[in-house]
Residue, then its C-alpha position, 0 to 999 in steps of 0.5 A: x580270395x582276400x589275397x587275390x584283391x590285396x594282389x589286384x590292388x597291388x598291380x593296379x597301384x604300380x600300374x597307375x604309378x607309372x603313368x605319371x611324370x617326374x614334372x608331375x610329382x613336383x610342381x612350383x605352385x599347389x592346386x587351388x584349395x590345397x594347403x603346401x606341407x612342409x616336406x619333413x612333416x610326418x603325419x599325425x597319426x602314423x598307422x603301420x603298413x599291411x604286411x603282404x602276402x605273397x601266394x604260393x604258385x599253386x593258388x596264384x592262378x595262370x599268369x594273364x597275358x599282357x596286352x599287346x601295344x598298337x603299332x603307332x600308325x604312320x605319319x604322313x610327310x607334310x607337304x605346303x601348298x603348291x610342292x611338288x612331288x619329284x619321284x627318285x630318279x631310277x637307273x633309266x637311259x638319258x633322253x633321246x637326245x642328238x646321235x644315237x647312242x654308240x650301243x644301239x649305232x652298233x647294233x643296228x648297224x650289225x642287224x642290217x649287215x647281216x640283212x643285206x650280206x655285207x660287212x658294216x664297213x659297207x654300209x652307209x648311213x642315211x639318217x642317224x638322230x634322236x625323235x619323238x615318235x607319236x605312239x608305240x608302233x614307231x611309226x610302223x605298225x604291224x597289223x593285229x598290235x595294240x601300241x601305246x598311245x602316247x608320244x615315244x622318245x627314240x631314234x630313226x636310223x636309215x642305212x643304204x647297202x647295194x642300192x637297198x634303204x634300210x630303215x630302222x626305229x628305235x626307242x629310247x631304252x635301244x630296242x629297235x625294229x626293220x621297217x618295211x613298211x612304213x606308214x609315218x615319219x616323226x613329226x617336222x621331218x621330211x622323208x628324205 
């Protein structure tokens, strides 16, 4: 038993040895009410160290399990009054813009030669520009959809082939419908 608290005091010193600094063992002003030693001095009444045991490993006991450390929590970015947070741009095409974009001309011009039974040289554009739309239906609802509320930036193609207009609406990322029916137009543009 004895052993076992010369073994616990041993640890302890250690452990609260190593929680101090080098800053802290050497300091250029003493404490209030402590007397400066000359660092060669030895002390008075020298009294020999206690020889330590070490147990063997049959009466040391089981080792205990050191304590795991908290992960530091993370801190948070300090932002100043009135900074704005911009999100990383991501791979998203430009914004509509002037023309349609080449990809989505192509496209819509090779769904509407396969409608109307002829080759794209053919056909003829009417209408080819970049709108803002003022919800998810493109202004061409079909009926039992829910559509996004909001404005859509995209596009309005209108094509003619044998006398037949074909109206197409785009969004911004290409994705385009036939429109049969329309039941709006962007706003500030005219029908024809």
């Amino acid at each position: 038993m004895r052993t076992g608290v010369l073994v616990a005091a041993a640890v302890l010193a250690l452990a609260v040895s190593g929680c101090g600094t080098e800053d802290d063992a050497v300091t250029g002003t003493p404490e209030p009410g402590a007397t400066e030693l000359d660092e060669t001095a030895t002390p008075a009444d020298p009294t020999p160290a206690p020889e330590e045991t070490v147990p063997d490993e049959e009466t040391r006991g089981p080792t205990p399990e050191p304590e795991p450390t908290p992960e530091p929590e993370p801190t948070k970015p300090e932002r100043t009054p009135g900074e704005r947070i911009t999100p990383a741009p991501t791979e998203a095409p430009p914004p509509a813009t002037g023309e349609v974009p080449e990809q989505f001309m192509n496209d819509v011009l090779a769904d509407a030669a396969d409608r109307a039974s002829v080759s794209t040289g053919d056909l003829t554009v009417i209408r080819a520009q970049a709108v803002q739309w003022p919800d998810g239906s493109l202004g061409c609802p079909e009926p039992g959809q829910m559509y996004t509320q909001a404005l859509v930036d995209g596009y309005w193609v209108e094509l003619e082939a044998a006398g037949k207009v074909y109206d197409y609406r785009l969004n911004d990322q290409g994705m385009f419908r036939w429109c049969t029916s329309p039941t709006l137009t962007p706003p500030g543009h005219d029908t024809r």
